[in-house]
C-alpha positions as CSV (number, residue, x, y, z in Angstrom):
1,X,86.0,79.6,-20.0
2,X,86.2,77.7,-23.2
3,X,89.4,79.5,-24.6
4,X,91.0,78.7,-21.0
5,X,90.2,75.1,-21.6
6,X,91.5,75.2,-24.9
7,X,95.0,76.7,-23.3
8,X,95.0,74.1,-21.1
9,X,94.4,71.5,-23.8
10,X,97.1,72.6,-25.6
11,X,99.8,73.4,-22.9
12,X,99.0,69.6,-22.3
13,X,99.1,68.2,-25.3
14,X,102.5,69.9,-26.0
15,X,104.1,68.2,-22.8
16,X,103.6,65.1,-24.1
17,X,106.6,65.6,-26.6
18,X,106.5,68.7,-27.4
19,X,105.9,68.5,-30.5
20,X,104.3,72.1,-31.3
21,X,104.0,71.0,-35.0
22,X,101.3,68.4,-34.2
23,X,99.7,70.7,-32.1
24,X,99.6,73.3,-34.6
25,X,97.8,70.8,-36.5
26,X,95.6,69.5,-33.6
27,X,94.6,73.4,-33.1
28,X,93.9,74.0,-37.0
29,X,95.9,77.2,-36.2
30,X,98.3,78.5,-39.7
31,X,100.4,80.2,-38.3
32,X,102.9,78.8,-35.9
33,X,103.2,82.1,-34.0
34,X,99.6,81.8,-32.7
35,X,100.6,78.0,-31.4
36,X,103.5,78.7,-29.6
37,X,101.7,81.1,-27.7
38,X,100.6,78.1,-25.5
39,X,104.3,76.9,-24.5
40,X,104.6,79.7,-22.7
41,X,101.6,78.6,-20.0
42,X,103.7,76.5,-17.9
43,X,107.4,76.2,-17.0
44,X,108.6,72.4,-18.2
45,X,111.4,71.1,-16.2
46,X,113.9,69.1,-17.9
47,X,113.1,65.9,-19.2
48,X,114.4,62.9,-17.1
49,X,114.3,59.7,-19.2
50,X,115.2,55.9,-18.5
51,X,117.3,54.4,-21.5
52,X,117.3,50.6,-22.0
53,X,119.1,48.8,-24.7
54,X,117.8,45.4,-25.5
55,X,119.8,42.3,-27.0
56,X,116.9,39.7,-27.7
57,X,113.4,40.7,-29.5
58,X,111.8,39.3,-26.7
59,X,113.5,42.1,-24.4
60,X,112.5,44.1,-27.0
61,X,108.7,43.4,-27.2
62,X,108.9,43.8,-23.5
63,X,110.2,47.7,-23.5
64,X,107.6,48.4,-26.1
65,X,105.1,46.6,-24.1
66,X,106.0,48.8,-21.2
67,X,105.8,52.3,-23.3
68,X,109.3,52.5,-24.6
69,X,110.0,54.6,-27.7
70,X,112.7,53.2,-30.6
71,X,115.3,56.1,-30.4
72,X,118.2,54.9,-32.6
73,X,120.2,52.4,-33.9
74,X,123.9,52.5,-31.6
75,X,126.4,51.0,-34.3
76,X,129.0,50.9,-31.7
77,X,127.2,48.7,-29.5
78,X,125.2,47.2,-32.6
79,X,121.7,47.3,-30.3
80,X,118.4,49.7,-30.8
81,X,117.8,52.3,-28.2
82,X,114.6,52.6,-26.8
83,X,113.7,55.6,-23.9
84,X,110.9,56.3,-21.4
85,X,110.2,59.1,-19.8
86,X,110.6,58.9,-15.8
């Protein structure tokens, strides 16, 4: 039971951003191989995301109030990107 919970833990904690570094790290595993056995526990779908590109700081304080990641700079548009995911 307490390996399944730690599958579970782990499946979970790699959905978040899939990061399987960090959760390498989180698991205290050294090899990756034994980590990335846990992506395979679920089928992710693709990620759907709401993009938002604010012109004023206080728009900006707003998106990060709201859970909005800084994603890049855009140069063209000469505004910061910030995502969310749906």
């Amino acid at each position: 039971m307490q390996k399944m919970i730690g599958h579970f833990r782990a499946t979970m904690e790699y959905a978040k951003d899939r990061d399987i570094l960090r959760v390498q790290r989180l698991l205290g595993h050294k090899r990756l191989e034994n980590t990335e056995i846990y992506t395979h526990l679920t089928e992710f779908k693709p990620e759907e995301y709401t993009i938002r590109r604010p012109r004023t700081s206080k728009e900006e304080d707003e998106l990060l109030e709201a859970g909005f990641q800084y994603v890049r700079y855009d140069d063209k548009d000469q505004c910061p990107i910030y995502r969310k995911r749906k």
